[in-house]
MARDRENFI-947210 format. One record per atom (N, C-alpha, C): z, x, y; residue number from 1. Coordinates in steps of 0.001 Angstrom, whole numbers, plus 500000, padded with zeros to 6 digits. Atoms other than C-alpha are relative to their C-alpha. Example, Ala and Ser with C-alpha at 12.3 -4.5 7.8 and 13.67 -1.06 7.14 Angstrom:
# residues 2
(atom (500000,500890,498810),1)
(atom (507800,512300,495500),1)
(atom (500000,500900,501200),1)
(atom (499940,499180,498810),2)
(atom (507140,513670,498940),2)
(atom (500730,499230,501090),2)
This chain:
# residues 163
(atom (500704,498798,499607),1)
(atom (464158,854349,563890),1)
(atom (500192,500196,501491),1)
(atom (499492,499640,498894),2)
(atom (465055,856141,566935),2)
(atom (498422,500233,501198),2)
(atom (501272,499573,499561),3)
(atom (461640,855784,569325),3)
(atom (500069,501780,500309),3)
(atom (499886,498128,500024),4)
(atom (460335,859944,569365),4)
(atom (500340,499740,501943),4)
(atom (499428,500069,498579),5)
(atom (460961,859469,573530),5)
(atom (501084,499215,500722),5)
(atom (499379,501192,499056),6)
(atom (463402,858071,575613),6)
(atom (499678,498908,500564),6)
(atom (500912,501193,499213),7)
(atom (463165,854689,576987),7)
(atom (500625,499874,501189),7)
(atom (499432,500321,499280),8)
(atom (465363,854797,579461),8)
(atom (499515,500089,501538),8)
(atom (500587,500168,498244),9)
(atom (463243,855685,582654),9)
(atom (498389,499808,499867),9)
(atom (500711,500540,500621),10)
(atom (460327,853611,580947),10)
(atom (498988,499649,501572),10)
(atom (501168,501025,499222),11)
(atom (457011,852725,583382),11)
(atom (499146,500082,499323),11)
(atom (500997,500109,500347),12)
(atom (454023,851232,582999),12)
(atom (499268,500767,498603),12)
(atom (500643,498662,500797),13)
(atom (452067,854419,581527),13)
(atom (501068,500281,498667),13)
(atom (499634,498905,500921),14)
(atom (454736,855890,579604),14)
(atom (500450,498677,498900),14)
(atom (499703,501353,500792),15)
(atom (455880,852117,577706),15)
(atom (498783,499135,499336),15)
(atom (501490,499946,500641),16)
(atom (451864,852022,576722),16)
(atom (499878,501028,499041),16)
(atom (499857,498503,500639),17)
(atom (452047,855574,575751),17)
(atom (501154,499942,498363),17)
(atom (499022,500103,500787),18)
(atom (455441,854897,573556),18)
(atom (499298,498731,498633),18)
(atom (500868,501103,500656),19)
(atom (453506,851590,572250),19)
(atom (499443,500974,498726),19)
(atom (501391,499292,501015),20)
(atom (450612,853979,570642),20)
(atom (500531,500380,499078),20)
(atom (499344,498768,500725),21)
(atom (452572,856709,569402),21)
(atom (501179,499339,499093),21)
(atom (498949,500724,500877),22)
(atom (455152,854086,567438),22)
(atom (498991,499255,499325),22)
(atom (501634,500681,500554),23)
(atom (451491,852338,566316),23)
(atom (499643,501248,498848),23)
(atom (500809,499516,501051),24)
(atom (450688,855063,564587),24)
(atom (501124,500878,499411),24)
(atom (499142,499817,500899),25)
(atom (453943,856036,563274),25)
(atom (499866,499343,498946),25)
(atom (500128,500854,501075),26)
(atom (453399,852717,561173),26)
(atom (498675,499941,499191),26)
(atom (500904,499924,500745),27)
(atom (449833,853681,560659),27)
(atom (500201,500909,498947),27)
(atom (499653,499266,500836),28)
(atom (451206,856897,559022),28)
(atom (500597,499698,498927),28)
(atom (499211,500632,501013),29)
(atom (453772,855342,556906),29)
(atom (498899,499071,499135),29)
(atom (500755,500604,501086),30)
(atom (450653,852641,555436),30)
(atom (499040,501026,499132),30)
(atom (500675,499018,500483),31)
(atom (448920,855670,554951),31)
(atom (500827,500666,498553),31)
(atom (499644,499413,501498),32)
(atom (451187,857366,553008),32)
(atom (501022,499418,498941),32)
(atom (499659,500443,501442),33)
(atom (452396,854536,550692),33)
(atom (498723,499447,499388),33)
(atom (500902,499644,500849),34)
(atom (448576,854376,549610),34)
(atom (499721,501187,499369),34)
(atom (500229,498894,500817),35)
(atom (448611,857776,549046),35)
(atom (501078,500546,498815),35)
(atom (499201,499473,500992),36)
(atom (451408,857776,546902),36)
(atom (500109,498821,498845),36)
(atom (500181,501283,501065),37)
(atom (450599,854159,544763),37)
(atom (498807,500187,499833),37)
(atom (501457,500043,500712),38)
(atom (446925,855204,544422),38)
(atom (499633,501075,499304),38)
(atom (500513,498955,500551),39)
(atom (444974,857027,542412),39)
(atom (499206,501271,501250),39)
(atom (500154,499559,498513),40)
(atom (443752,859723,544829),40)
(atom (498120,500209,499938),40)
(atom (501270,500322,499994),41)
(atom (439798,858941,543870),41)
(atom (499888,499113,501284),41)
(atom (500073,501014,499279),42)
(atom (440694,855645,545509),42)
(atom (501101,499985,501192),42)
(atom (498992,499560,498865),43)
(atom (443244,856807,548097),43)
(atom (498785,500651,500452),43)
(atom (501182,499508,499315),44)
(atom (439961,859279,549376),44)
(atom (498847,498568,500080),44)
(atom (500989,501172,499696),45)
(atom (438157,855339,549442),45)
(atom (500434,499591,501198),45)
(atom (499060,500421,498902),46)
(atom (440729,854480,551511),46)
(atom (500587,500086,501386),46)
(atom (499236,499117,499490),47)
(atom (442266,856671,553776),47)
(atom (499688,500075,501835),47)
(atom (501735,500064,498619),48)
(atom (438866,856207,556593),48)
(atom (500290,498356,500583),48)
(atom (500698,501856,499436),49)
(atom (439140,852389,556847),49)
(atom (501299,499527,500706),49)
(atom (498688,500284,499335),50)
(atom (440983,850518,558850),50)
(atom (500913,499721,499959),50)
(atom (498270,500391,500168),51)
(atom (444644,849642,559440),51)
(atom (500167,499021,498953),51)
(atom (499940,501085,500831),52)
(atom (443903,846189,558665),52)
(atom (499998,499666,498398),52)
(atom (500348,499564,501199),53)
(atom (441838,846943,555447),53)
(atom (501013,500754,499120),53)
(atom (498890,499528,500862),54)
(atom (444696,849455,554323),54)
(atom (501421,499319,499943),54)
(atom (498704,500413,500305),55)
(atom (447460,847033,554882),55)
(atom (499523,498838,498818),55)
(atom (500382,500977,501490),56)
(atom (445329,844142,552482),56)
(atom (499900,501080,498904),56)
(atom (499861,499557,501057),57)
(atom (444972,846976,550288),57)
(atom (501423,500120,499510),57)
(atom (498360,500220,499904),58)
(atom (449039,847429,550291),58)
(atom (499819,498192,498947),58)
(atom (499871,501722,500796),59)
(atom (448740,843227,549583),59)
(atom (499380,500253,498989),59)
(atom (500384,499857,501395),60)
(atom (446350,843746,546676),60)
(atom (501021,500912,499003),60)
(atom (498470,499330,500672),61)
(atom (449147,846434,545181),61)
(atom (500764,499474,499432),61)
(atom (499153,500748,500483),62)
(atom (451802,843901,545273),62)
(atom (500054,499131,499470),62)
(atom (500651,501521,500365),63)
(atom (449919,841165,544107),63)
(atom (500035,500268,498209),63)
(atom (500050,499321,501583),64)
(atom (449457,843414,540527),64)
(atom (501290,499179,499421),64)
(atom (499091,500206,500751),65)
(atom (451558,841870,537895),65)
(atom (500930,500650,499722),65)
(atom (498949,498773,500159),66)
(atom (454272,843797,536934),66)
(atom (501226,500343,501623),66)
(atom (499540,498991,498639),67)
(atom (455315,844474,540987),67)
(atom (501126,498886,500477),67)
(atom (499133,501512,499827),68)
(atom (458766,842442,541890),68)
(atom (499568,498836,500972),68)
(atom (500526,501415,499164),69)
(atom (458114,838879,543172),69)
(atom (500802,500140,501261),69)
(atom (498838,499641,498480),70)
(atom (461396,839887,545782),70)
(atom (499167,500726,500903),70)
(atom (500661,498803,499409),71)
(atom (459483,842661,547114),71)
(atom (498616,500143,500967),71)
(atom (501784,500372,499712),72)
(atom (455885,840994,547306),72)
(atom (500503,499057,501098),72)
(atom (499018,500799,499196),73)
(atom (457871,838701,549335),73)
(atom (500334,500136,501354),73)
(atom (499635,498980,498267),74)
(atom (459340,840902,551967),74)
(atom (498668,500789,500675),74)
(atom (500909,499689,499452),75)
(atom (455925,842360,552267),75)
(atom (499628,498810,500874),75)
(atom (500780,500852,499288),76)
(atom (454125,839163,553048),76)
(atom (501042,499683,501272),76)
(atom (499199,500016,498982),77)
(atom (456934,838895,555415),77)
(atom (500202,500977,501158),77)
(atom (500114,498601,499554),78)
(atom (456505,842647,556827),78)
(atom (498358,499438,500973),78)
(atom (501172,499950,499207),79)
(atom (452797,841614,557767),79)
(atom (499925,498429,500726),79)
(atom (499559,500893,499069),80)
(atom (453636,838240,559188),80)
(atom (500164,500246,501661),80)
(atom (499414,498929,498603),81)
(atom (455534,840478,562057),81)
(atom (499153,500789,500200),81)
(atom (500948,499306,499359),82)
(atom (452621,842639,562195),82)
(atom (499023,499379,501096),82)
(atom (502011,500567,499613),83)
(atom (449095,840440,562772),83)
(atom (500931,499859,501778),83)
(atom (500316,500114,498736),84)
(atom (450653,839831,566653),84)
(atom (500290,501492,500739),84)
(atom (500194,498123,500102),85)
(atom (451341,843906,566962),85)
(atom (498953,500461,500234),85)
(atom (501266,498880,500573),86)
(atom (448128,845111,565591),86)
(atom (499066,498705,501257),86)
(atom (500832,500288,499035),87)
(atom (446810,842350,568065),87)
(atom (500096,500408,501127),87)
(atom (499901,499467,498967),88)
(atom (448292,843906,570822),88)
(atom (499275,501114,499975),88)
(atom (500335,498581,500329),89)
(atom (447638,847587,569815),89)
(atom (498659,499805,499881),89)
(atom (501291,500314,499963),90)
(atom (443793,846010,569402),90)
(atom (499375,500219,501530),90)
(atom (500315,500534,498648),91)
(atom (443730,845021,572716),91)
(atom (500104,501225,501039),91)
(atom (499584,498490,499512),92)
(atom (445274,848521,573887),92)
(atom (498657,500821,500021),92)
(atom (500951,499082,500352),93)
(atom (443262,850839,572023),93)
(atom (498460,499366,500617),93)
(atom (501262,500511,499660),94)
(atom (439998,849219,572312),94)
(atom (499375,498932,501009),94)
(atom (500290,500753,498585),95)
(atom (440326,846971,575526),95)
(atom (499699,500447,501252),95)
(atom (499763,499522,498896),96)
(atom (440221,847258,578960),96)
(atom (501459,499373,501075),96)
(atom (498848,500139,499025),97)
(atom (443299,846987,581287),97)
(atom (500203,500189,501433),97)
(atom (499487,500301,499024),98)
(atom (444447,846140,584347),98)
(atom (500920,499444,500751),98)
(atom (498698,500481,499314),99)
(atom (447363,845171,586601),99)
(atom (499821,498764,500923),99)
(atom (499950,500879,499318),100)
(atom (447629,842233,588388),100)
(atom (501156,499489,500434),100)
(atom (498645,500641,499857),101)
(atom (450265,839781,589942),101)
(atom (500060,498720,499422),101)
(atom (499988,501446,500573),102)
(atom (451233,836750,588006),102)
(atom (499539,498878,501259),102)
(atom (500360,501017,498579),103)
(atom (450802,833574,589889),103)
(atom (501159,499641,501003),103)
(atom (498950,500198,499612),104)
(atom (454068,833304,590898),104)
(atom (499911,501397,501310),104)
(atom (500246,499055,499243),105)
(atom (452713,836228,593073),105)
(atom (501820,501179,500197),105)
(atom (498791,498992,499817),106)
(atom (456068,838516,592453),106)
(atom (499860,500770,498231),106)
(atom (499547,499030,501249),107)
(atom (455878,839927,588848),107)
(atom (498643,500558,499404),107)
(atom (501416,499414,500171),108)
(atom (452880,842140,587786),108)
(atom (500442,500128,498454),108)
(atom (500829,500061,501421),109)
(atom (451122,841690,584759),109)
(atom (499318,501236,499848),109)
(atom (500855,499405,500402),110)
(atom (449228,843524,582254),110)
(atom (498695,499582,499367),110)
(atom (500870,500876,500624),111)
(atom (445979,842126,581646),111)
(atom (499369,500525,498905),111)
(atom (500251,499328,500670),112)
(atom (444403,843035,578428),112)
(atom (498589,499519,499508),112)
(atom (501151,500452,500684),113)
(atom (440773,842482,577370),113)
(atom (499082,500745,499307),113)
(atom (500834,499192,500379),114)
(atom (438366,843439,575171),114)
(atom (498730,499817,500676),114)
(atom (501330,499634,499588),115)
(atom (435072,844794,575877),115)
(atom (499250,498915,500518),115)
(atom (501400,501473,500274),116)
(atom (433000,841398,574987),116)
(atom (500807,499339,501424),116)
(atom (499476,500605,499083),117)
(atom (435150,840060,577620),117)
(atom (499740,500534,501678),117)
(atom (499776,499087,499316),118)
(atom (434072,842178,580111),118)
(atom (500805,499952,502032),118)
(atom (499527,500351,498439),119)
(atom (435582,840402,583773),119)
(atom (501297,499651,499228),119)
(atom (498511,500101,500941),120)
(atom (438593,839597,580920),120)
(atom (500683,499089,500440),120)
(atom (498597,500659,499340),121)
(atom (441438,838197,583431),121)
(atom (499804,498486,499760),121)
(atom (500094,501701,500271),122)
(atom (440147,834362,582705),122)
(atom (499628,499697,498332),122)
(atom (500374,499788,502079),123)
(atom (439260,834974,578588),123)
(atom (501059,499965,499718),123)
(atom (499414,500420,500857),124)
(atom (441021,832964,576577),124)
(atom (500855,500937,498996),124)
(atom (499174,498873,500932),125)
(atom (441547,836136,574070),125)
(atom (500481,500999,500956),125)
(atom (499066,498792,499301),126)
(atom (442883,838141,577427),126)
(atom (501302,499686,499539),126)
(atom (498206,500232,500368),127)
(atom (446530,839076,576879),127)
(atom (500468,500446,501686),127)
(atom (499616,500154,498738),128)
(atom (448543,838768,580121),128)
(atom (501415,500664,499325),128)
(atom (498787,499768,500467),129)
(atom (451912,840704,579291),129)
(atom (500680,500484,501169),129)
(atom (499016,499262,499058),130)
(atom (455040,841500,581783),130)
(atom (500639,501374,499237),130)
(atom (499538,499114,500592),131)
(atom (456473,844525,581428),131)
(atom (501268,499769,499004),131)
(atom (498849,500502,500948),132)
(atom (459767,842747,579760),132)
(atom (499205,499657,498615),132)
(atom (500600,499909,501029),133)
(atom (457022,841681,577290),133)
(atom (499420,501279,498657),133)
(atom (500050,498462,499709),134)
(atom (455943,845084,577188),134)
(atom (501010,500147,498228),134)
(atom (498823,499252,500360),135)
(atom (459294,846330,576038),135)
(atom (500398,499271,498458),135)
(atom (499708,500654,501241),136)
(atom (460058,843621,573389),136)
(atom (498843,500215,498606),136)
(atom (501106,500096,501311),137)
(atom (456460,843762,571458),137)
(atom (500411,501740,499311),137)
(atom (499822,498727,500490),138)
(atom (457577,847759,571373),138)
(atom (501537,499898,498711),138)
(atom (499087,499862,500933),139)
(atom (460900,846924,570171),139)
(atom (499970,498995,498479),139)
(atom (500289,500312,501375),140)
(atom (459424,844900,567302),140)
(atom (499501,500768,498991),140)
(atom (500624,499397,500350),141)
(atom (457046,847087,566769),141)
(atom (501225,501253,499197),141)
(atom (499289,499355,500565),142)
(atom (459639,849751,566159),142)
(atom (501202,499748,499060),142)
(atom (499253,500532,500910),143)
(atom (462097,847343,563941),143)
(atom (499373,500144,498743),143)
(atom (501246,500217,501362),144)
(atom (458477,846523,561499),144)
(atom (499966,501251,499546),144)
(atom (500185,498900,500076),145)
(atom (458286,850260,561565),145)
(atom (501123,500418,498815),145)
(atom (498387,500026,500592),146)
(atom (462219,850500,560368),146)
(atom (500010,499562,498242),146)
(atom (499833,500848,501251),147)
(atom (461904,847508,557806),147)
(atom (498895,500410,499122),147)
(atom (501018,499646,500645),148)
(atom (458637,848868,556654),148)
(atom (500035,501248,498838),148)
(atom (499682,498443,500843),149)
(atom (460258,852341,555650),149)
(atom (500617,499583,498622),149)
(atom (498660,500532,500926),150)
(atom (463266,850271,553885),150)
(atom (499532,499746,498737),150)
(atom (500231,501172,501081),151)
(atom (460792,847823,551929),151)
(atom (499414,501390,499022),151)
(atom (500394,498588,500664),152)
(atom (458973,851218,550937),152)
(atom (500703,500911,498943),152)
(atom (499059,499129,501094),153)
(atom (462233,852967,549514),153)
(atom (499728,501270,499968),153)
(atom (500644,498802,500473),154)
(atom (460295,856401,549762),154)
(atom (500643,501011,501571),154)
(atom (499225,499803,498551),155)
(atom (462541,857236,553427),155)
(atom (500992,500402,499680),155)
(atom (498952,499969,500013),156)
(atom (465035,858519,554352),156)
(atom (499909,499471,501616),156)
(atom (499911,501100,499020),157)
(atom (466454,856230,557239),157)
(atom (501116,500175,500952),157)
(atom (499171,499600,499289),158)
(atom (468736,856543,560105),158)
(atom (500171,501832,500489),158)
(atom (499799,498679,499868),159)
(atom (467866,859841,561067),159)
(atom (499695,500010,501445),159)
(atom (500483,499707,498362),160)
(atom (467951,860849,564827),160)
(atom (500005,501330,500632),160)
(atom (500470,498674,498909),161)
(atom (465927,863360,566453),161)
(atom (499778,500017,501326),161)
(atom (500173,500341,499255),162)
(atom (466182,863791,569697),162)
(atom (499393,501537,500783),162)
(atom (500417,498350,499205),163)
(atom (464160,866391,572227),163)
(atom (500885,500193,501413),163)
């Protein structure tokens, strides 16, 4: 998948920004392979709750008898590559952030904490990321995105739009 922006003159802001907006490309896509494997009683149960909740619902799906063992497979393998993603994108959305300099006093960090954390930069669950970090959790993020469409089958793939 072709990220919807350029990366090529990538800071701070806009490599956060790209983060989100490829976050919820993949939220869209879990979205709409519940809405097209559920009944739509229980797709309207669904639809409200969270990521997490709709990707175990996905696992309950594949878990059904009948659903290939190959397949159930590559999922549990699909959300493997997620849980440190959706921990970032946690930490995003609903943290607080700030810049700092590593200790090496030359490469600035991104510190990431949640709320409960509220001085963060010494909490254990802060995330400390360089921008090279940055760039890689995006370009996973946008591979899981890729492999996610594939395992799906309901895509069409390799398509590039560009503005």
């Amino acid at each position: 998948m072709t990220p919807i922006f350029a990366s090529n003159r990538l800071d701070w802001a806009s490599a956060i920004g790209l983060f989100i907006i490829n976050f919820g490309q993949l939220d869209l896509d879990v979205q709409n392979f519940l809405e097209t494997n559920l009944s739509p009683e229980e797709f309207a149960r669904f639809k409200d709750r969270h990521f997490r909740d709709r990707v175990e619902r996905i696992r309950e799906h594949v878990h059904q008898p009948g659903f290939p063992v190959e397949k159930r497979d590559e999922f549990e393998k699909l959300v493997l590559r997620l849980e440190p993603i959706r921990e970032i994108r946690n930490h995003i959305a609903h943290g607080l952030m700030h810049m700092a300099l590593a200790e090496d006093l030359k490469t600035w960090t991104l510190t990431l904490s949640l709320p409960r954390d509220m001085d963060g930069s010494n909490s254990p669950e802060a995330r400390h990321l360089t921008f090279a970090e940055l760039l890689k959790v995006s370009t996973d993020l946008t591979n899981l995105t890729d492999d996610f469409k594939k395992w799906d089958g309901n895509w069409v793939t390799d398509v590039d739009i560009r503005f």
